[in-house]
C-alpha positions in Angstrom: -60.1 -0.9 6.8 -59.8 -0.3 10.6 -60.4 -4.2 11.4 -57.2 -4.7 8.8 -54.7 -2.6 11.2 -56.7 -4.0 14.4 -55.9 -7.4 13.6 -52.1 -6.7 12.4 -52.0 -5.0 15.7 -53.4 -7.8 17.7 -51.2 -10.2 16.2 -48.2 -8.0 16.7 -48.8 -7.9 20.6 -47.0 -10.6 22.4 -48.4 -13.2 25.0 -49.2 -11.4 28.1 -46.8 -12.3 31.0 -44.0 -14.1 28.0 -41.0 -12.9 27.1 -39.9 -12.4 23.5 -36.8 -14.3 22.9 -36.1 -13.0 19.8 -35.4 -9.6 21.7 -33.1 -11.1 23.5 -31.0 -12.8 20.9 -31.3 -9.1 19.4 -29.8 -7.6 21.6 -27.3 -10.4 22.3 -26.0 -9.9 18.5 -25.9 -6.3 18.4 -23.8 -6.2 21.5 -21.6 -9.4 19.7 -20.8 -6.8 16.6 -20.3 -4.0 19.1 -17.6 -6.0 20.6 -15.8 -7.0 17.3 -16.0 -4.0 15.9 -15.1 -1.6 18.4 -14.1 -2.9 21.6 -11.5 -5.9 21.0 -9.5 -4.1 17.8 -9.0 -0.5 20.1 -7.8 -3.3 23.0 -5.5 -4.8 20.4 -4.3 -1.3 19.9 -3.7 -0.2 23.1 -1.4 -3.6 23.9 0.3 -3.0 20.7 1.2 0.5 22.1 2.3 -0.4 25.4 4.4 -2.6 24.3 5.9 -0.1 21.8 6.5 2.1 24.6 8.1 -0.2 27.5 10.5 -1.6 24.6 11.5 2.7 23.9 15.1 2.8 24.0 17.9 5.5 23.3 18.3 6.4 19.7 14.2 5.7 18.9 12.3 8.4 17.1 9.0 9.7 19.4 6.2 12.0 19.4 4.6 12.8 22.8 0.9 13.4 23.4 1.7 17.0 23.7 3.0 17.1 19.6 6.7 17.4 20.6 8.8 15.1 18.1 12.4 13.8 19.2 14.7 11.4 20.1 15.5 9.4 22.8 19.1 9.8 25.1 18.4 8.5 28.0 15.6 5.9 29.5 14.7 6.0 33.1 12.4 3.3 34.8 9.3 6.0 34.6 10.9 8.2 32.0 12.7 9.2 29.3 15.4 12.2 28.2 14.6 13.5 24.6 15.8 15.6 22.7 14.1 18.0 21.2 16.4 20.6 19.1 20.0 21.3 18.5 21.1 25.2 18.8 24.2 27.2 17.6 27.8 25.9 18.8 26.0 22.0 19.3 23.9 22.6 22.3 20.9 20.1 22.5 17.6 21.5 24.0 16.6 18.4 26.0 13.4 17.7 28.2 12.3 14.6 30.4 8.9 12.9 29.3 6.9 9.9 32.0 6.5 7.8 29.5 2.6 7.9 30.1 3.3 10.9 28.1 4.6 9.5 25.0 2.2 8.8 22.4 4.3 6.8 19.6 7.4 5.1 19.5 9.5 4.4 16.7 12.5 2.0 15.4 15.5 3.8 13.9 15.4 3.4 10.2 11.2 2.6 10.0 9.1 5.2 8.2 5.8 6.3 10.2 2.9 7.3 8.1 3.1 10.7 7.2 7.3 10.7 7.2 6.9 11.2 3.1 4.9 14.3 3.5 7.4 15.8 5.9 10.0 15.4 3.5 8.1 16.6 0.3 7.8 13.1 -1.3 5.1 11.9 -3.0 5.3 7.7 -1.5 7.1 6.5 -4.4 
């Protein structure tokens, strides 16, 4: 029985001093999927949200990485005015976000995901 796994063992074992190729082309594919997978669709993303927030103009619905939802009044080079809350007698409670801090940016009139559950619909 012990000459059985010996010789499995033995044949296993690759030439002394060779490489294995098939490691390498292993290893080549796993890193391939890795990068389809994960790396290029999150890059995808983060150009996709860039862009969204360069293009931020006055009037567009945001939500800044800190939670705060509002709307845009005024646009600076680096940041942005938003409004945040309107009090008695028409005051606005306004505050001025870099717009590193924004974390979504959207379009009068477009309906973000989870718009219908702030409203009490049910999607349809």
């Amino acid at each position: 029985m012990s000459d059985g796994i010996s010789a499995v063992l033995l044949q296993a074992e690759a030439a002394p001093g060779g490489t294995d190729m098939s490691f390498f082309i292993m290893m080549g594919a796993i890193f391939m999927i890795f990068y389809f997978l994960v790396m290029r669709p999150q890059q995808k993303q983060q150009r996709t949200r860039e862009a969204a927030i360069k293009s931020a103009a006055k009037g567009d619905r945001i939500v800044t990485s800190g939670g705060l939802h509002g709307v845009i009044n005024d646009v600076k080079e680096d940041s942005v005015t938003v409004e945040i809350a309107r009090v008695k007698g028409g005051a606005r409670v306004e505050v001025e976000v870099a717009r590193t801090g924004l974390a979504s940016v959207s379009k009068p009139g477009t309906v973000e995901a989870g718009d219908d559950e702030k409203k009490g619909g049910d999607g349809s």
